[in-house]
C-alpha positions as CSV (number, residue, x, y, z in Angstrom):
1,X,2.4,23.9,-30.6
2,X,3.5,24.0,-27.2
3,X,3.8,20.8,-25.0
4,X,3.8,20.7,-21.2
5,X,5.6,18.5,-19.1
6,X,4.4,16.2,-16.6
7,X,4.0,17.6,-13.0
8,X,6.6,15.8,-11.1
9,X,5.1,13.7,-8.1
10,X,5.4,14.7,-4.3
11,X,7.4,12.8,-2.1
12,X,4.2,11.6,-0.3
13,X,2.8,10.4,-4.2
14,X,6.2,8.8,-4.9
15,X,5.6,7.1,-1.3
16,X,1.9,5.7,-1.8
17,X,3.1,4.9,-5.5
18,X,6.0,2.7,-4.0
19,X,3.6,1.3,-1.4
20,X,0.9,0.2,-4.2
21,X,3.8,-1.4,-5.9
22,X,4.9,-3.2,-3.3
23,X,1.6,-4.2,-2.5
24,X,1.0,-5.5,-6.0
25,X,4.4,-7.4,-5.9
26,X,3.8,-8.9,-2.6
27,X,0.3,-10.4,-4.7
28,X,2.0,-11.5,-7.3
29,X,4.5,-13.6,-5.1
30,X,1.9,-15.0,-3.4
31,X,-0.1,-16.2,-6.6
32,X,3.1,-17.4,-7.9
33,X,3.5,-19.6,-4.7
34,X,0.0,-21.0,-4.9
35,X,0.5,-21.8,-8.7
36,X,3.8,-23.6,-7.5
37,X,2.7,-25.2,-4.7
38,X,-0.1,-26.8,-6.6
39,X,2.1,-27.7,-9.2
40,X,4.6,-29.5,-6.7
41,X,1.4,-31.3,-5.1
42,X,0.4,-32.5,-8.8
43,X,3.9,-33.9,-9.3
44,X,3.7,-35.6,-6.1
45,X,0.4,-37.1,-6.2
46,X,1.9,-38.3,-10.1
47,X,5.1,-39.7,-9.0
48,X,6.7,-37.7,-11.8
49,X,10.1,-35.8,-10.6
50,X,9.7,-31.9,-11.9
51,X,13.2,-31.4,-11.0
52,X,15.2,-32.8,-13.2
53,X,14.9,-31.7,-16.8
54,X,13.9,-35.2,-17.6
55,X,10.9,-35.3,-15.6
56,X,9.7,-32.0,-16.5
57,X,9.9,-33.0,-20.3
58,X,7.9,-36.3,-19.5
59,X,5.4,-34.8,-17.8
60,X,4.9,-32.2,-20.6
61,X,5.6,-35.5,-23.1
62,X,2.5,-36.8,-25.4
63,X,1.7,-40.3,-24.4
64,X,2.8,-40.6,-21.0
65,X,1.1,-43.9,-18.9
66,X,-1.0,-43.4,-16.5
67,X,-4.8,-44.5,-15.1
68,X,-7.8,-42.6,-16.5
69,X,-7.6,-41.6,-12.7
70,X,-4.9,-39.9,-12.8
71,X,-5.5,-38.1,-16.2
72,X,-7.3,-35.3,-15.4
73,X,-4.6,-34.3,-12.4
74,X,-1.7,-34.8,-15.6
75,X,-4.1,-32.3,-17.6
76,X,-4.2,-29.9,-15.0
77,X,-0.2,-29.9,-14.3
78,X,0.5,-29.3,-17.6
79,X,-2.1,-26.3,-18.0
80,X,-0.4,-24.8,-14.4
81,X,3.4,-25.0,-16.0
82,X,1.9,-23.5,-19.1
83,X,0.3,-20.5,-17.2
84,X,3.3,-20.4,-14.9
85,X,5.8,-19.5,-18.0
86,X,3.0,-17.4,-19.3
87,X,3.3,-15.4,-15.7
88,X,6.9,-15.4,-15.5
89,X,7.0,-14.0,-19.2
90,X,4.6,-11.1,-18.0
91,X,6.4,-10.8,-14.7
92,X,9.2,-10.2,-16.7
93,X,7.8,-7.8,-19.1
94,X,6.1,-6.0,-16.2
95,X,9.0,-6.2,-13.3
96,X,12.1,-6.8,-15.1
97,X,14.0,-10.5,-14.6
98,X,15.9,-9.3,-11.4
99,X,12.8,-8.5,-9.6
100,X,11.5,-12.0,-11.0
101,X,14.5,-14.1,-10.0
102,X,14.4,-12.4,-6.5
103,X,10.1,-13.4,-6.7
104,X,11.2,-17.1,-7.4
105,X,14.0,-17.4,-4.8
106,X,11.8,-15.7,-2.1
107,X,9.3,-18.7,-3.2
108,X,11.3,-21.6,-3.4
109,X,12.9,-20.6,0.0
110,X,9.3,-20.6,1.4
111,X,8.1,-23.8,-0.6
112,X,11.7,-25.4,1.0
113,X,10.1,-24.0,4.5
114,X,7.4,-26.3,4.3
115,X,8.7,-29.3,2.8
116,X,8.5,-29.3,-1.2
117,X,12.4,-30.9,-2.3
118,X,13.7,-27.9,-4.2
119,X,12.7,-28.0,-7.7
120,X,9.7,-30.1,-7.4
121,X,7.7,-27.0,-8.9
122,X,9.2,-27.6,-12.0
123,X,11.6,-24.3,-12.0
124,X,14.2,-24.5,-12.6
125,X,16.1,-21.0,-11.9
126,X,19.7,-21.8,-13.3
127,X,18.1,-22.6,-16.8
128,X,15.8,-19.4,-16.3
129,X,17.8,-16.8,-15.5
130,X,21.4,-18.1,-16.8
131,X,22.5,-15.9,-19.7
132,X,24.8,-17.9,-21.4
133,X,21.6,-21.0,-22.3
């Protein structure tokens, strides 16, 4: 049985190949950013501080007081942090944690930009990308 190799890619396919992946990462930062930005707006609107690991736990803590009003906003912060780890686990998977941790600081620089305090999203990149935790 004989196997055959691959054909190796032109330089112009390696070039579109990089482009599309570029392309795709470029989307991916920016759905990242939307998923934080929301996520900093729902901490704000809640009063809770995402920032500290404190206020993240109590936000993601049973029983935390607040009006049926603001129920449904605490319902939907803790479903965004829930699919942002379950992003930054595939991001990970997909991209490797380098490209990931560069992703995340291009995003809070931006989020910064605009206004959010660092860390109001919730991330918290020391925890996620220190080795030694």
């Amino acid at each position: 049985m004989t196997y055959s190799t691959p054909a190796s890619k032109t330089p112009a396919e390696e070039q579109a190949d990089l482009v599309v992946r570029g392309d795709l990462m470029a989307r991916k930062e920016v759905a990242l950013e939307s998923l934080n930005t929301r996520i900093a707006r729902l901490a704000i609107a809640l009063g809770l501080e995402l920032g500290t690991d404190v206020g993240l736990r109590s936000a993601l803590a049973p029983g935390l007081a607040l009006t049926p009003h603001q129920q449904p906003f605490l319902e939907e912060l803790r479903a965004l942090l829930t699919l942002r780890y379950q992003m930054e686990k595939q991001l990970v998977e997909e991209l490797g944690s380098q490209t990931l941790h560069t992703m995340i600081f291009n995003v809070e620089q931006h989020m910064e930009r605009m206004g959010f305090k660092h860390g109001m999203d919730g991330i918290h990149e020391g925890q996620l990308f220190d080795a030694s935790i």
